[in-house]
Structure formats: structure tokens, C-alpha cells
PADREN-814419 format. One record per residue: x, y, z of N, C-alpha, C in turn; residue number from 1. Coordinates in steps of 0.001 Angstrom, whole numbers, m for minus. Atoms other than C-alpha are relative to their C-alpha. Layout:
! PADREN-814419
<n.x X&n.y Y&n.z Z&ca.x X&ca.y Y&ca.z Z&c.x X&c.y Y&c.z Z&pos NUM> .
...
END
This chain:
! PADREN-814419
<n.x 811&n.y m1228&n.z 0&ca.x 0&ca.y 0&ca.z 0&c.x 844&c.y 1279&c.z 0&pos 1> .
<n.x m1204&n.y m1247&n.z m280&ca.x 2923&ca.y 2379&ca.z 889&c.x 512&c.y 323&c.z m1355&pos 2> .
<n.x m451&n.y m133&n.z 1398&ca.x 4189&ca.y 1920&ca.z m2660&c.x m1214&c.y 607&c.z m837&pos 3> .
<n.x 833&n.y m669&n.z 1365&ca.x 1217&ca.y 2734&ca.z m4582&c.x m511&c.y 1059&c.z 591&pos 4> .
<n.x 215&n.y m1053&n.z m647&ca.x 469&ca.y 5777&ca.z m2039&c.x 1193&c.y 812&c.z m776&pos 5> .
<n.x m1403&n.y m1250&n.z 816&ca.x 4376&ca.y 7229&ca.z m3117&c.x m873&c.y m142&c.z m1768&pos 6> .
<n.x 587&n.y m159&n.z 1418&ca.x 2914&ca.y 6130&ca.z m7096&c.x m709&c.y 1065&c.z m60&pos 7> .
<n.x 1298&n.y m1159&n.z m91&ca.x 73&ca.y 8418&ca.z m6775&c.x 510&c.y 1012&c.z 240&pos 8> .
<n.x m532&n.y m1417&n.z m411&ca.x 1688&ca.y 11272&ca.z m5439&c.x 1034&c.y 577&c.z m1104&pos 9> .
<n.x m736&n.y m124&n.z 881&ca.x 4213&ca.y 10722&ca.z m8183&c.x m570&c.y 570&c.z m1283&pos 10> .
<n.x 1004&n.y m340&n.z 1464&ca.x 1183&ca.y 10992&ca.z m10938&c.x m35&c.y 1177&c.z 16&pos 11> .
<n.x 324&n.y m1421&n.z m544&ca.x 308&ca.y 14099&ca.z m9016&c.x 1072&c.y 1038&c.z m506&pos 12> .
<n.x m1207&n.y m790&n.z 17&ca.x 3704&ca.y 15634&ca.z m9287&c.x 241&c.y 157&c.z m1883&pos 13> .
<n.x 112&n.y 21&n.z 1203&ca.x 3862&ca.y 14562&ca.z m12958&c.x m1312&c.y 690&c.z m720&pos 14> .
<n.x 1411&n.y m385&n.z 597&ca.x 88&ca.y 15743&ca.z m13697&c.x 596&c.y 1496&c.z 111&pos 15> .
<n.x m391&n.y m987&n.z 73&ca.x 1363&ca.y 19115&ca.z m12498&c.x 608&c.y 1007&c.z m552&pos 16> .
<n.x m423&n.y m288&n.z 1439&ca.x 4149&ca.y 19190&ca.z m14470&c.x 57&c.y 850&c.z m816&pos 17> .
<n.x 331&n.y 311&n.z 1408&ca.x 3110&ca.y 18361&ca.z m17290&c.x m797&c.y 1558&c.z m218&pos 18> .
<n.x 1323&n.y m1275&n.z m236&ca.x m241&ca.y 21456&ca.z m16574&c.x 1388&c.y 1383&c.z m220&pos 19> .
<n.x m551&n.y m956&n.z 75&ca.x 2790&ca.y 23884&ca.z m15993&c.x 550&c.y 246&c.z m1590&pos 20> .
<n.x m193&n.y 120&n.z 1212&ca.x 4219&ca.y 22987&ca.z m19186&c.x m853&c.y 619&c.z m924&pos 21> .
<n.x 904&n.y m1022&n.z 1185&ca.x 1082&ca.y 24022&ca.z m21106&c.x m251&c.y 901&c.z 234&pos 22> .
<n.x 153&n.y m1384&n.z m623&ca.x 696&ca.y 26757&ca.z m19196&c.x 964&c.y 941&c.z m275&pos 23> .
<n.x m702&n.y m115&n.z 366&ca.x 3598&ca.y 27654&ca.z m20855&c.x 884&c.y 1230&c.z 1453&pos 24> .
<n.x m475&n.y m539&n.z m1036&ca.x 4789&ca.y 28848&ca.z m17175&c.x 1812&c.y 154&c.z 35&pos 25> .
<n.x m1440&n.y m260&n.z m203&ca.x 8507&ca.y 29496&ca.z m16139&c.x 374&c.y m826&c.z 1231&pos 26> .
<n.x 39&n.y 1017&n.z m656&ca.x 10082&ca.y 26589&ca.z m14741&c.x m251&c.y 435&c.z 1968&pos 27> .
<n.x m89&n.y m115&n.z m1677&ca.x 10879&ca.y 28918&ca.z m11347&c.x m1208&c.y 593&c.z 652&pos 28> .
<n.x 1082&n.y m687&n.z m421&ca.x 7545&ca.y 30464&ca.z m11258&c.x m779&c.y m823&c.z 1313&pos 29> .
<n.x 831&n.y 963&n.z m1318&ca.x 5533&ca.y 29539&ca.z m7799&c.x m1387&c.y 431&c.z m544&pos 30> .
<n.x 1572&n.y 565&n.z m165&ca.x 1934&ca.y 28476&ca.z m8088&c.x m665&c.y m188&c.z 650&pos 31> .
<n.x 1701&n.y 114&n.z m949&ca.x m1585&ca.y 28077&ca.z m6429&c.x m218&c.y m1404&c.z m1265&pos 32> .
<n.x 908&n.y 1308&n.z 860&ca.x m3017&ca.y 24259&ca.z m7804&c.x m681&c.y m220&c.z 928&pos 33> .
<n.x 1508&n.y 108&n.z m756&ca.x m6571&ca.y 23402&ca.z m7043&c.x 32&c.y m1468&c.z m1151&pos 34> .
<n.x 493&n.y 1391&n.z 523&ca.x m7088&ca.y 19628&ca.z m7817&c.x m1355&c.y m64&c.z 166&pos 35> .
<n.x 1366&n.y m21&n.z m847&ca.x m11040&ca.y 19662&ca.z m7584&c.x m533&c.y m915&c.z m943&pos 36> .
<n.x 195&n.y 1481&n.z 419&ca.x m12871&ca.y 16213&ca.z m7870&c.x m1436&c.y 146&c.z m817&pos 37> .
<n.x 857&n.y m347&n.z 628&ca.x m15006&ca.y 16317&ca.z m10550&c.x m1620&c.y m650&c.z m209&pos 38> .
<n.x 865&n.y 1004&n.z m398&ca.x m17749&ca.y 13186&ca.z m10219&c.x m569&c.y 241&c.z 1456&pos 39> .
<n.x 627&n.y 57&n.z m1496&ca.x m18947&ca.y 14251&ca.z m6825&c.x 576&c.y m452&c.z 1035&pos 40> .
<n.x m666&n.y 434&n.z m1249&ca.x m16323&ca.y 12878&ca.z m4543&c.x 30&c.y 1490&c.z 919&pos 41> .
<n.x 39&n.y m1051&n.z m1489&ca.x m15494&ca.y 15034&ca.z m1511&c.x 1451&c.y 218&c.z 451&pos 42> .
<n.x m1466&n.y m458&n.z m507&ca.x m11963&ca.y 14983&ca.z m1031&c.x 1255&c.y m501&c.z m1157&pos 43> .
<n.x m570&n.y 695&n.z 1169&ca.x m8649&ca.y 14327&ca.z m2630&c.x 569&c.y m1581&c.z 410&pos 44> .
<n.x m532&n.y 1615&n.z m361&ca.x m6992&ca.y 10769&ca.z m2752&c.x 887&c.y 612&c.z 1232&pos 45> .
<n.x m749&n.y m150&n.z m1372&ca.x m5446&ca.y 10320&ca.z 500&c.x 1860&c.y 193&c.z m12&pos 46> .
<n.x m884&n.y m121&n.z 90&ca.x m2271&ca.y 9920&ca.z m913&c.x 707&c.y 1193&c.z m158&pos 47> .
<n.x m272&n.y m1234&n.z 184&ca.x m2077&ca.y 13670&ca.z m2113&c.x 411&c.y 811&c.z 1505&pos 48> .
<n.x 23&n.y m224&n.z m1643&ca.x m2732&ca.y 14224&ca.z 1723&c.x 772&c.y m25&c.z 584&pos 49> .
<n.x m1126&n.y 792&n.z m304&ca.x 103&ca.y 12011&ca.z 2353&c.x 1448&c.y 631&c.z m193&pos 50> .
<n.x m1118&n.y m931&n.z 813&ca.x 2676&ca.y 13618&ca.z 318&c.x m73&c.y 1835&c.z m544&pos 51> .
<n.x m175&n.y m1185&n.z 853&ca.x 1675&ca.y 16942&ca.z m88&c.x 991&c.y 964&c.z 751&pos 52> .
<n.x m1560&n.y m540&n.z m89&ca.x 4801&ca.y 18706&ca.z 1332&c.x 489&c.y m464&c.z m885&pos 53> .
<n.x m890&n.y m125&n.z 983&ca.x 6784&ca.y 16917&ca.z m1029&c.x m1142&c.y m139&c.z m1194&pos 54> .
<n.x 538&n.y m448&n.z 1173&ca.x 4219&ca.y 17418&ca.z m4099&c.x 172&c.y 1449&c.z m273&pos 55> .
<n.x m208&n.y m1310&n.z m17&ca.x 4301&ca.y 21236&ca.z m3277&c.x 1232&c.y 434&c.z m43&pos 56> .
<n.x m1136&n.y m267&n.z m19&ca.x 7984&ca.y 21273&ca.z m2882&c.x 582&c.y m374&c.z m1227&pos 57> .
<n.x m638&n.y 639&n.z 1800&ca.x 8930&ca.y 19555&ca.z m6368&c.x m997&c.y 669&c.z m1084&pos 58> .
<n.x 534&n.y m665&n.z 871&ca.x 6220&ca.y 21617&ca.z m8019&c.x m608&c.y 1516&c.z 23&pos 59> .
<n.x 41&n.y m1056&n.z 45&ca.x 6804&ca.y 24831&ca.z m6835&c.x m1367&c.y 724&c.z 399&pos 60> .
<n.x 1251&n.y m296&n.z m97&ca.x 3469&ca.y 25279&ca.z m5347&c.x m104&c.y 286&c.z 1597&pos 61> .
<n.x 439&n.y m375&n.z m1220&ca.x 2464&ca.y 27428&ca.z m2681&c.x m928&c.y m489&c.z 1000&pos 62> .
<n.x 500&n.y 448&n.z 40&ca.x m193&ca.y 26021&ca.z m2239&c.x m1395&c.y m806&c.z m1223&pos 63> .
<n.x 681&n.y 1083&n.z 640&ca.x m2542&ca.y 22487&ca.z m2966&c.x m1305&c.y 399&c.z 502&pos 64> .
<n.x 1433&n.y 458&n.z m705&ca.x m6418&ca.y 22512&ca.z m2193&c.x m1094&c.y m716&c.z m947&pos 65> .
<n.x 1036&n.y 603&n.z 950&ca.x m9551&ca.y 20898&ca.z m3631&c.x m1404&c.y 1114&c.z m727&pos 66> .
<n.x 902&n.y m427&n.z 209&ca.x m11155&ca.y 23602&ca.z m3846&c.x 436&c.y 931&c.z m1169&pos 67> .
<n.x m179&n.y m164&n.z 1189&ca.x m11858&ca.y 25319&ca.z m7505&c.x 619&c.y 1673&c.z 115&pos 68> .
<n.x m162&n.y m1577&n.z 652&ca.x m9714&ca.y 28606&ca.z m8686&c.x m800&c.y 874&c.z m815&pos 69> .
<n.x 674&n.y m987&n.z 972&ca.x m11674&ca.y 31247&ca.z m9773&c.x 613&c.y 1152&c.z m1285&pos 70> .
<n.x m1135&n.y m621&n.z 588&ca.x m8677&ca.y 33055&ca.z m11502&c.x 1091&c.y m770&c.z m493&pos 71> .
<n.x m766&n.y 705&n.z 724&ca.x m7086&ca.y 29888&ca.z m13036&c.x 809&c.y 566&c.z m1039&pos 72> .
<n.x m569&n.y m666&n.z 1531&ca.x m4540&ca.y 30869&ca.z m15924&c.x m125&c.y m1207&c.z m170&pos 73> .
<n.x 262&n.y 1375&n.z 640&ca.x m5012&ca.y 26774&ca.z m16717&c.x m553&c.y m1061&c.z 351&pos 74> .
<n.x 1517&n.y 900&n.z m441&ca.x m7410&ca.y 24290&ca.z m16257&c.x 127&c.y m1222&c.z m855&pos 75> .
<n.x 77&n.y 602&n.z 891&ca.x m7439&ca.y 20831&ca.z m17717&c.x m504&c.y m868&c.z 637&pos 76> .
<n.x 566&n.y 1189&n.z m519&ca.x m9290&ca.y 17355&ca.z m16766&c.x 869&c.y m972&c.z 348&pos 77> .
<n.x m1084&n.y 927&n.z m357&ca.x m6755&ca.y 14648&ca.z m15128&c.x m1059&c.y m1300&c.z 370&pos 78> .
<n.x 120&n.y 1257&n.z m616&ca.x m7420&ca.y 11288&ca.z m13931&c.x 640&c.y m491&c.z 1281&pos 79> .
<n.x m612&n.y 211&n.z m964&ca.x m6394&ca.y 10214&ca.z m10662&c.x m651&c.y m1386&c.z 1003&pos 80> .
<n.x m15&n.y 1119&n.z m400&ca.x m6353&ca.y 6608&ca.z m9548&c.x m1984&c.y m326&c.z m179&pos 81> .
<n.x 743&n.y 99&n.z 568&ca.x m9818&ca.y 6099&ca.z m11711&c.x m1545&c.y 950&c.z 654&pos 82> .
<n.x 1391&n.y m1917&n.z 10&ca.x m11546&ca.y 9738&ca.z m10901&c.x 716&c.y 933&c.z m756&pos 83> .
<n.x m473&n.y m902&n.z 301&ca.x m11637&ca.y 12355&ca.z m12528&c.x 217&c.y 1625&c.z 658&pos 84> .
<n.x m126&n.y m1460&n.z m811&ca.x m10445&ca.y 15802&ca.z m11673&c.x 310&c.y 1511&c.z m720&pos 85> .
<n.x m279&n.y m1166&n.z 387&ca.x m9976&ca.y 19494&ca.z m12231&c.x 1149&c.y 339&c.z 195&pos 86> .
<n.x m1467&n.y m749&n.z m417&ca.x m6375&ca.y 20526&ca.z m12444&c.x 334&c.y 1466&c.z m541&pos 87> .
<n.x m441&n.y m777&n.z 607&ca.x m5980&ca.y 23962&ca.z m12368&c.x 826&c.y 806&c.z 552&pos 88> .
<n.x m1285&n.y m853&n.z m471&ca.x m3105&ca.y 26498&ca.z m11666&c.x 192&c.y 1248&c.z m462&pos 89> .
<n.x 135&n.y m1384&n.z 630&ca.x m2276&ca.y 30120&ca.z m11775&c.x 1287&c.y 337&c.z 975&pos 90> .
<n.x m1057&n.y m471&n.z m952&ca.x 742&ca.y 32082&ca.z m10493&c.x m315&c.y 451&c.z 1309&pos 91> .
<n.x 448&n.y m343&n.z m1228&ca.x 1191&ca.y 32836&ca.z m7335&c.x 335&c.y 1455&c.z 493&pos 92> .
END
């Protein structure tokens, strides 16, 4: 279980990324990401929970929450251990 908890957090870190990337952001730029669960769940995977010091620290993010940016500069639909979600991000 411990292993596929670090996996997940890893997707996370990669989903991020990847979002900054199209966001055509600047690698050192700091960020606000709002993962928000799009199917009606209520929270995020536990693993995000788990790791989010080091998700926020490898992706330059001030802060993580679930709840939706109203001032997104990028927004895209992710998948996360078979939900879907809102990933979006904006400078910080």
C-alpha cells in the first residue's frame, strides 16, 4: 500500500508538471493548484494528503487545495487513480 500511495503522489507531481508545461509557465515560477474532484467525490486521494509537502515542494506550489480557482490561468481534466479531476493552476 505504501508503494502505490508514493505512485500516486508521483502521478500528481507529474500531472502538475506536465499542466505547468502548457501553461507555458517558467520553470521557477511559484503556483496556487486546485485539484477539484469532478464526479462528486469530496476529497482528494489520501495519498495527495500524504505527500503533499513533497508534491508542493517539487512543483513549486504554494499552495494544494480541492477547492476550484476562480482566476485559473489553466485548467485541464486529469485522472487520478480512476476519478476524474480538475487541475488547475495560476501564479502565485
Amino acid at each position: 500500500p505504501e508503494l502505490i500511495t508514493e505512485g500516486v503522489a508521483r502521478d500528481v507531481i507529474r500531472l502538475v508538471q506536465s499542466a505547468r508545461k502548457s501553461a507555458d509557465l517558467d520553470v521557477s515560477d511559484r503556483i496556487v493548484v486546485s485539484l477539484t474532484p469532478v464526479n462528486g467525490q469530496a476529497e482528494l486521494p489520501s495519498a495527495v494528503e500524504s505527500y503533499l509537502d513533497r508534491i508542493t515542494r517539487e512543483t513549486l506550489a504554494d499552495a494544494l487545495s480541492a477547492t476550484s480557482l476562480s482566476d485559473a490561468e489553466y485548467t485541464e481534466l486529469v485522472d487520478i487513480q480512476d476519478a476524474s479531476y480538475s487541475l488547475a493552476l495560476r501564479r502565485a
